[in-house]
C-alpha positions as CSV (number, residue, x, y, z in Angstrom):
1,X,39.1,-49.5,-43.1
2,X,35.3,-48.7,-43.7
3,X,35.3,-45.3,-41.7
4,X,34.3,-42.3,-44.2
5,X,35.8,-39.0,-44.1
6,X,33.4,-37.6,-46.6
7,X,30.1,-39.5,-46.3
8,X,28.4,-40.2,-49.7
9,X,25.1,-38.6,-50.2
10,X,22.5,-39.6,-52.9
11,X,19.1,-38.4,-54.3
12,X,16.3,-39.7,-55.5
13,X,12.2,-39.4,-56.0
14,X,10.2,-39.3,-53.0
15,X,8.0,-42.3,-52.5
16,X,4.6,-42.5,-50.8
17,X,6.4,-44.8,-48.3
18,X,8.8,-42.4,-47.2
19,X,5.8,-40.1,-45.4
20,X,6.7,-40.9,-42.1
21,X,10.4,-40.5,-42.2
22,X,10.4,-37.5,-43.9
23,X,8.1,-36.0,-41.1
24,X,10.6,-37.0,-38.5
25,X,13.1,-35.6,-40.8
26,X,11.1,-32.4,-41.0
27,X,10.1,-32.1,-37.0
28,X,14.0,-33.2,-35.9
29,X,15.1,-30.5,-38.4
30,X,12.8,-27.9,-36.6
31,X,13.1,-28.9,-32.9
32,X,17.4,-29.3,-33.6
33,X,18.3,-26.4,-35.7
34,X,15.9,-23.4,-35.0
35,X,15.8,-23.1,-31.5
36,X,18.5,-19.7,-32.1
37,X,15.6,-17.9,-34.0
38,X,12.2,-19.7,-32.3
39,X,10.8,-20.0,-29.3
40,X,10.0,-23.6,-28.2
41,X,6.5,-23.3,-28.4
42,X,7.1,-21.9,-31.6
43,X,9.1,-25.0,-32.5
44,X,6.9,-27.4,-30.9
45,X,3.5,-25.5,-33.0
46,X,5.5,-25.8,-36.4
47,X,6.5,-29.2,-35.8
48,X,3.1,-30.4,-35.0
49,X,2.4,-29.6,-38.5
50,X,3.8,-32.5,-39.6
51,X,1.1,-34.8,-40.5
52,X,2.2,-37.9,-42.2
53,X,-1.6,-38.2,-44.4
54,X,-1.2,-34.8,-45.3
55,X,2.5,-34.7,-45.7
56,X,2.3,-37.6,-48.3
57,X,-0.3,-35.7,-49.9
58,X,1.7,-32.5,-50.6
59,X,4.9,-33.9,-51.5
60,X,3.3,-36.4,-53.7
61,X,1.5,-33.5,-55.8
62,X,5.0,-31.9,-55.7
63,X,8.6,-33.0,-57.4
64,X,10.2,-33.8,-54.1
65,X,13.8,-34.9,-53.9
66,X,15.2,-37.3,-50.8
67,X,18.9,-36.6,-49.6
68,X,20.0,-40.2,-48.8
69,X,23.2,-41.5,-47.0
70,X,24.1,-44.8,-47.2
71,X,20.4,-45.6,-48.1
72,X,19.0,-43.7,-45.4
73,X,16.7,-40.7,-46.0
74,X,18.6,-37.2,-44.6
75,X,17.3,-34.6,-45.9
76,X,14.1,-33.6,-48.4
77,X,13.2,-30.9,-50.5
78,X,10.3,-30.0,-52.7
79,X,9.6,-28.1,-55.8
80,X,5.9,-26.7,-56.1
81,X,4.9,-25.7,-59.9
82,X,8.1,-25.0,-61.8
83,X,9.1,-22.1,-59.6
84,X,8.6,-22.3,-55.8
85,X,10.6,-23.9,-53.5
86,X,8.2,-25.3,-50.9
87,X,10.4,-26.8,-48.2
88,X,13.9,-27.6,-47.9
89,X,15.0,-29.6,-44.9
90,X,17.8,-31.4,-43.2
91,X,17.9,-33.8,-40.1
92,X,20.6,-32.1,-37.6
93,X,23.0,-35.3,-37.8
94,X,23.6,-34.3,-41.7
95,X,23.2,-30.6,-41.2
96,X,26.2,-29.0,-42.3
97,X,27.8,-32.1,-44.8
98,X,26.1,-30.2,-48.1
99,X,22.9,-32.4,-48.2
100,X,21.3,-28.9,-48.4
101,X,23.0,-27.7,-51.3
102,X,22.8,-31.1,-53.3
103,X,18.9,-30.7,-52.4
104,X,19.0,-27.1,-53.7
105,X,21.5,-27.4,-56.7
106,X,18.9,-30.3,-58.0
107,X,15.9,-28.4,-57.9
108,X,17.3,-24.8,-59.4
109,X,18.4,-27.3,-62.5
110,X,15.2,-28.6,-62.2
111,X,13.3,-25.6,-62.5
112,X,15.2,-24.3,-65.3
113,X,15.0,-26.9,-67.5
114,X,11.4,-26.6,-66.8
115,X,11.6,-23.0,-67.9
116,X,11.5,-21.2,-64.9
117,X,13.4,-17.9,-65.1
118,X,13.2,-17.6,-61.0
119,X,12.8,-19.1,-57.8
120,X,10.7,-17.9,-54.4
121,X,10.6,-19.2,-51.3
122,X,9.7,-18.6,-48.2
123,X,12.6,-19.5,-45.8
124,X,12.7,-19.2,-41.8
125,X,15.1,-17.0,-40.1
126,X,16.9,-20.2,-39.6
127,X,17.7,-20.8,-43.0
128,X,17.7,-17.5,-44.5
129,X,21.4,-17.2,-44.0
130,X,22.0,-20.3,-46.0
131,X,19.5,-19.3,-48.8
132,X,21.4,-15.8,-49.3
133,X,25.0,-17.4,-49.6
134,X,23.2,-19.0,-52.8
135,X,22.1,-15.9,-54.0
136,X,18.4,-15.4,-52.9
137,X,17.0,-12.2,-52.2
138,X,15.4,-10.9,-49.6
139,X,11.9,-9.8,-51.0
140,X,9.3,-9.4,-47.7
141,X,9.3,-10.2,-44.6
142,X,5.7,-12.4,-43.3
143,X,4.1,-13.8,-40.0
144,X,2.7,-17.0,-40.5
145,X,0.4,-18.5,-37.8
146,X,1.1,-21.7,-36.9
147,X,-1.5,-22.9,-33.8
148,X,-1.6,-20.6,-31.4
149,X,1.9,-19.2,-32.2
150,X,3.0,-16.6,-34.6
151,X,6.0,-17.3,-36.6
152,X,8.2,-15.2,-39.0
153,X,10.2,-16.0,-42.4
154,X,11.0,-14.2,-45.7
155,X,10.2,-14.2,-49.2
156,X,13.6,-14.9,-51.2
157,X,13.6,-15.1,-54.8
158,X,16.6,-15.7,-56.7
159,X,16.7,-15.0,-60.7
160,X,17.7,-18.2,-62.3
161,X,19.5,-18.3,-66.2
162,X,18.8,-20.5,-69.1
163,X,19.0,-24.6,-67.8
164,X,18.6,-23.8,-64.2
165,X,22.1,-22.2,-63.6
166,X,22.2,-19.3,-61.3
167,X,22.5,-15.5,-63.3
């Protein structure tokens, strides 16, 4: 019997050649799990953000991580400097399984052994739930124009210990 009860998830660096998944990744993560907090021209302006050039350009300059499932790319998340969190997302069929935690887990480690004392972030009332069970606080709330829309999120920060565990 090959069915999984638990499907295995695995990271690893992000590669220039992963550009235009991770862009579907990132507009099937917006147009499939926000539509509770944005509107969906809201959705539809964020998503066209996600040019694959410039996308590959900014996760390249950044330690990015890719969520993998048998293989298959799920989930990314980047780490800008040694103490921002610049995106964090999850295709909707994986949503749910703990890709986003294995993405976060890795890159609070990451971050403290590369002496970061805290994290920020700027997260979307989507995922601000999910970043306050981890112990992220709320710090300001921002709109963010994206097109012709307007869209809001908060700054989180969360104070990270010595090697990257949470204090």
């Amino acid at each position: 019997m090959n069915a999984q009860a638990h499907p295995k998830f695995a990271l690893r660096p992000f590669l220039a050649a992963d550009a235009a998944l991770i862009a579907e990744i990132f507009r099937e993560s917006i147009m499939g799990l926000t539509g509770d907090d944005y509107s969906e021209a809201q959705q539809e302006a964020w998503a066209a953000t996600a040019d694959e050039a410039a996308f590959a350009k900014r996760l390249d300059s950044q330690l990015t991580l890719i969520a993998t499932m048998q293989g298959s790319p799920v989930g990314f998340a980047s780490l800008a400097g040694r103490d921002r969190l610049d995106m964090l997302y999850v295709h909707p069929a994986a949503s749910g399984h703990g890709v986003g935690a294995m993405l976060a887990d890795a890159l609070e480690k990451l971050a403290g052994a590369r002496g970061a004392t805290k994290l920020s972030m700027d997260a979307s009332d989507s995922a601000r739930g999910f970043f306050e069970k981890r112990g992220y606080v709320a710090q300001q709330r921002n709109s963010i124009p994206v097109g012709d829309e307007w869209l809001a999120n908060t700054t989180l920060t969360k104070e990270l210990a010595a090697g990257g565990k949470a204090s």
